[in-house]
N, C-alpha and C positions, 0 to 999 in steps of 0.2 A: 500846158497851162502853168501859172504859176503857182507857186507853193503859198496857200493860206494858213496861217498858224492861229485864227482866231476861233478861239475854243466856241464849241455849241452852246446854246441856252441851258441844255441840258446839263454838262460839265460847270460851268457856270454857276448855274443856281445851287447842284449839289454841293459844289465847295463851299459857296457862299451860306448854306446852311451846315455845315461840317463844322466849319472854321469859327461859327457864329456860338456852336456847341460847345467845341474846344474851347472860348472863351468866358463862356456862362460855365464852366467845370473849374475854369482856373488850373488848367491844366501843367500851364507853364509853372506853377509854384512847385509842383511833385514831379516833375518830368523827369529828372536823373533819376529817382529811383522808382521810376513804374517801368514795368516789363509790359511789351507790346500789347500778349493776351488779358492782363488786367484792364491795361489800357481801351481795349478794344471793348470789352466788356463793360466799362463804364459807360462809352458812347454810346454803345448799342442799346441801353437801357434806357441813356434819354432819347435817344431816336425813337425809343417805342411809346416814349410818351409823346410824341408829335405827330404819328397815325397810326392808325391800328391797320394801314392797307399792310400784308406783308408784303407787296413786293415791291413797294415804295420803299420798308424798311430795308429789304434786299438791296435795292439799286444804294441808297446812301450809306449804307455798309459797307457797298465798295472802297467809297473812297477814303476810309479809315489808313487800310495801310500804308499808301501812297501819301495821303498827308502825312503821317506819322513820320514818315519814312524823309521827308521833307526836312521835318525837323531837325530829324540824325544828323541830317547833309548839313544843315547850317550851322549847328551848332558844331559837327566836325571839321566847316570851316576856318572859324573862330575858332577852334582849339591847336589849331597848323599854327596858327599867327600871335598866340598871347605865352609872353613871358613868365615864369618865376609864379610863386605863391599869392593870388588875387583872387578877388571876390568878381573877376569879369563872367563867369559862367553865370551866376544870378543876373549880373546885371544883363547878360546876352538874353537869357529867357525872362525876362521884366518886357522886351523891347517887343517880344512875342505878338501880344493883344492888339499892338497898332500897325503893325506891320503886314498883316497877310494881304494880299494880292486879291484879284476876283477869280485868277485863272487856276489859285489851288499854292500858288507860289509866294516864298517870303520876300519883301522889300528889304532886300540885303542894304543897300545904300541909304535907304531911312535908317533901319535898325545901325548901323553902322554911325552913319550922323548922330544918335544919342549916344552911342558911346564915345565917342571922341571929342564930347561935350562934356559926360562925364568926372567929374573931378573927383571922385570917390577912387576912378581907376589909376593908376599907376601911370605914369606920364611916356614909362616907354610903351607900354601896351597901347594909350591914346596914340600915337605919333605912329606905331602900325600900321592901326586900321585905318589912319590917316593918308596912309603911304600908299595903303591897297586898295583902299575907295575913291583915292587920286582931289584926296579935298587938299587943294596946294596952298591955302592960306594957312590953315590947322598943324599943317606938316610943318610949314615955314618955322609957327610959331613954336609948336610939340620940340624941334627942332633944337632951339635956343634954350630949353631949361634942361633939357638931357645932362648927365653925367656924363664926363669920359669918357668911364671904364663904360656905361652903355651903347656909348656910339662907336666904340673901338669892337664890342659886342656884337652888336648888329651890323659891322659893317662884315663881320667872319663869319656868323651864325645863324643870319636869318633867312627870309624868302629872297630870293633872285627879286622880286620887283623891290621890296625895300633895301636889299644893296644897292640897285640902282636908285634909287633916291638918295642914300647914302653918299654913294659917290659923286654924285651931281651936288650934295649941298658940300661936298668939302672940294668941288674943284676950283670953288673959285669964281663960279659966274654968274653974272647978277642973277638977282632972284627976282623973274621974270618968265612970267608962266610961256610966254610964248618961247622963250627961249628954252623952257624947260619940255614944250613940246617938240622943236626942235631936236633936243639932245637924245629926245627917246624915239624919237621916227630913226634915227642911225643906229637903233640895238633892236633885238627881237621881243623886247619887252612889249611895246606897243599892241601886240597882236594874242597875248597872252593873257591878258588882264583885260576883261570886260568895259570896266570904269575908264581905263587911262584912254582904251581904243574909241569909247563913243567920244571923250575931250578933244582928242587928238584929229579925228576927222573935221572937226567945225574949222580947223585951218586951212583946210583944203577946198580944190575947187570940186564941182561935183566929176571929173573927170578921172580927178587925181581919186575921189571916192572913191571910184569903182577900182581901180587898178588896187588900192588898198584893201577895200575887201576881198575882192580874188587872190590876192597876197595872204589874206592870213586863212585865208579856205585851203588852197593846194599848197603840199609839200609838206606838212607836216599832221601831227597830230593836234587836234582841235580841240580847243573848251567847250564845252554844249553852249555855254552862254554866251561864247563867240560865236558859234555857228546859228545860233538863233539871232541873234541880231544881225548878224552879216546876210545870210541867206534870205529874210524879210525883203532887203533894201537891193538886190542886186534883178538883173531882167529875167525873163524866160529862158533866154540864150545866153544867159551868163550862169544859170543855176544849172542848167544842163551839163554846162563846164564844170559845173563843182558836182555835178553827180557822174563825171565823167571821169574827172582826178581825183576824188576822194570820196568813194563808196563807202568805203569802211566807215570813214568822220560823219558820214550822212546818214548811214545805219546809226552809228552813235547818238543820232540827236535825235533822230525819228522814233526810235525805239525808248528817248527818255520821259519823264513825267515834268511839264505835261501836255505835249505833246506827242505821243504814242501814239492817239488814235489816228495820227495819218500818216500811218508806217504803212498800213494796208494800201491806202490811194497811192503813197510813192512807189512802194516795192517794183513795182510792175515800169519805175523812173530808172534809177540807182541799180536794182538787183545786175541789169543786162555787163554792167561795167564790172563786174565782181570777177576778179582770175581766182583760178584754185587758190594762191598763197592767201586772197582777199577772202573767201570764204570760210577758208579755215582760219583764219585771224578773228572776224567775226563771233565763230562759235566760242572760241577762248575768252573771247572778251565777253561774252553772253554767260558762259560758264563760270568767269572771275566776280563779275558782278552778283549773282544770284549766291553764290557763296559769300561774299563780302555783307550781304544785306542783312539788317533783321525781321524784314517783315516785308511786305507788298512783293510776293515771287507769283502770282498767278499771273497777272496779263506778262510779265514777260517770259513766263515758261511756254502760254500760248503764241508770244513772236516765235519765239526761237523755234518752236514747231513750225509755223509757218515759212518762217523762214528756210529752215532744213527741205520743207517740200520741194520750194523752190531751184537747190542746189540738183546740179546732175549726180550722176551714180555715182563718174569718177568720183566731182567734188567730194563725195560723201565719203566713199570707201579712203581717198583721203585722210578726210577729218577722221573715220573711225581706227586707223593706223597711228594715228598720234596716241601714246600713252597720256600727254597731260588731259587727253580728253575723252577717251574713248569708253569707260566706266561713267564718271559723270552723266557725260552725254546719253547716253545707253539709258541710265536713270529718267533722265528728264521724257524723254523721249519716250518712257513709258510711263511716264506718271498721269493718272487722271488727275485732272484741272478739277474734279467735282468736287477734289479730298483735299482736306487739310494739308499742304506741306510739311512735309517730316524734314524739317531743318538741317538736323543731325545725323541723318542717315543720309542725306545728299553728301556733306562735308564728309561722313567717311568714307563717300564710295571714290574719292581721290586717293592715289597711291601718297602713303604718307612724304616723303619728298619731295611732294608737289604741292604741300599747304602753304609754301613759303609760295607766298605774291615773286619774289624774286628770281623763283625757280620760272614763273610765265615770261615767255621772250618779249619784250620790247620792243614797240616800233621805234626805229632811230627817230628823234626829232629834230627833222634837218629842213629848214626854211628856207623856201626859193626867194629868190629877187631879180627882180628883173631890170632893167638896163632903163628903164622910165620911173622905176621905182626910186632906183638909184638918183636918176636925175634929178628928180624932187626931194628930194631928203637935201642935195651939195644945197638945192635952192634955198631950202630952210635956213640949213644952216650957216648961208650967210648974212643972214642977219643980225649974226651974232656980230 
């Protein structure tokens, strides 16, 4: 079967009443400094002014942390990508109220579009999100008032995708989106960034489509928000492929929000392709995430159980040999789902030289290409 990613009426409506909360609370005005439990506490007080059923109030209480948790993610996107002393974290949570999604998710690309409209913001910070949301008029222009000593800045200092724009506005070549998509179909930027990948495919034919999404599925490590667009658009027999070369990347998206709830319908897709190194890769990254969070740890403490079922003995006694995980794990593994998460009794049950994220091994991030791949890209770029 193929893989449907359209959320139930059910997920739907709850978000669409969460989010609807969130914004009659004005939530975004005090969000830096509300702590989740407060947070969670406010909503749940108007949720009980909208039914006295409790376990309607139950079900929508769910999806408190996971949105919450949403927010974190974006706002800690925008904070990867903006320079120096600015007023853009207010302006990021202003863009809040119009931005939510129906499926639980923020409109990164709207909320992004006010700010690079923004004139209140800092011209390097506009030209950014200009860079990374791939608006190539905004950029062009962002472009042209920069300072120097900024563009000399951001050509050494910033994200991989704005050094590549970077480099491409000072090589020299006309400023011509097609050719700008060109230049990026010959680097691994293309596959990395959400924004530049859906541009970049409108130049192609639907053939060349598919070879480029199975490009940026296998061989490397994946965006959730690439693997969800990509994975949508490709056949039955071509997602088999990708749950055949990259289990691990398809755990990763299955198991994220909000899309979770068809990690159970896949498992039984993906799991079969899992080698021991994949399995225990898997648990690490299950175990890095839930300590990185602040909030939303119950439905993925219940993957990661299910998921554990699934592994064979070896796998397991495996995974339980690994020092970076075998405490942690042990934890989780015995935690009831019924009880509150003890946050900080998880984070200490890691050997203290192992709180650095740096100390967790690395998938190499090394991308294939292929010999058609290739061929289409010389194609592009002769049209320079």
């Amino acid at each position: 079967m193929n893989v449907s990613l359209v959320p139930s009426l059910h997920h739907l409506t709850c978000c669409r009443l969460l989010t609807s909360i969130f914004n009659h609370l004005e939530v975004h005005k005090d969000f830096r400094r509300t702590e989740f439990q407060e947070f969670k506490s406010e909503v749940s007080e108007a949720i009980s002014h909208l039914t006295p059923n409790p376990r309607i109030r139950e079900i929508l209480e769910e999806f408190i942390a996971p949105l919450f948790n949403e927010i974190i993610e974006w706002i800690s996107g925008f904070e990867r990508n903006w320079y120096g002393y600015d007023s853009v974290l207010n302006a990021v949570l202003q863009t809040l109220p119009n931005c939510w999604l129906s499926d639980g998710t923020i409109d990164q690309e709207k909320a992004a579009r006010e700010l690079v409209k923004n004139k209140d913001l800092r011209p390097i910070n506009r030209f950014v999100f200009a860079c990374t949301f791939c608006f190539f008029e905004d950029a062009l222009d962002l472009w042209e008032i920069l300072f120097k000593i900024e563009k000399a800045y951001l050509k050494h200092k910033s994200t991989p995708i704005v050094k590549h724009w970077v480099e491409w506005l000072e090589s020299g070549s006309e400023r011509d989106w097609d050719l700008f998509v060109a230049w990026t179909l010959d680097t691994p930027i293309w596959c990395y960034n959400i924004f530049i990948l859906k541009h970049s495919l409108k130049m192609l034919t639907p053939e060349e489509k598919n070879e480029y999404l199975l490009d940026a599925l296998i061989g490397s490590e994946v965006n959730i928000d690439v693997m969800h667009f990509c994975i949508s658009m490709l056949s039955k027999e071509e997602q088999e492929e990708v749950f055949r070369e990259s289990p691990v990347e398809v755990f990763r998206f299955v198991s994220s929000w909000p899309v979770r709830h068809i990690y159970y319908d896949l498992a039984d897709k993906f799991c079969p392709y899992l080698t021991e190194e994949n399995f225990c890769e898997v648990i690490r990254m299950l175990l890095k995430q839930l300590r990185q969070r602040e909030c939303d740890f119950i439905e993925p403490v219940n993957i990661l159980k299910n998921f554990w079922a699934r592994g064979s003995l070896n796998f397991q006694n495996t995974a339980k040999d690994d020092p970076h995980v075998c405490k942690p794990l042990q934890f989780l593994l015995d935690f009831d789902v019924s009880q509150s998460f003890p946050k900080q009794r998880y984070v200490d049950s890691f050997l203290p030289d192992l709180l650095d994220d740096n100390n967790f091994q690395q998938r190499p991030q090394v991308v294939v290409r292929s010999r058609r791949i290739r061929t289409v890209r010389r194609r592009y770029r002769s049209i320079q």
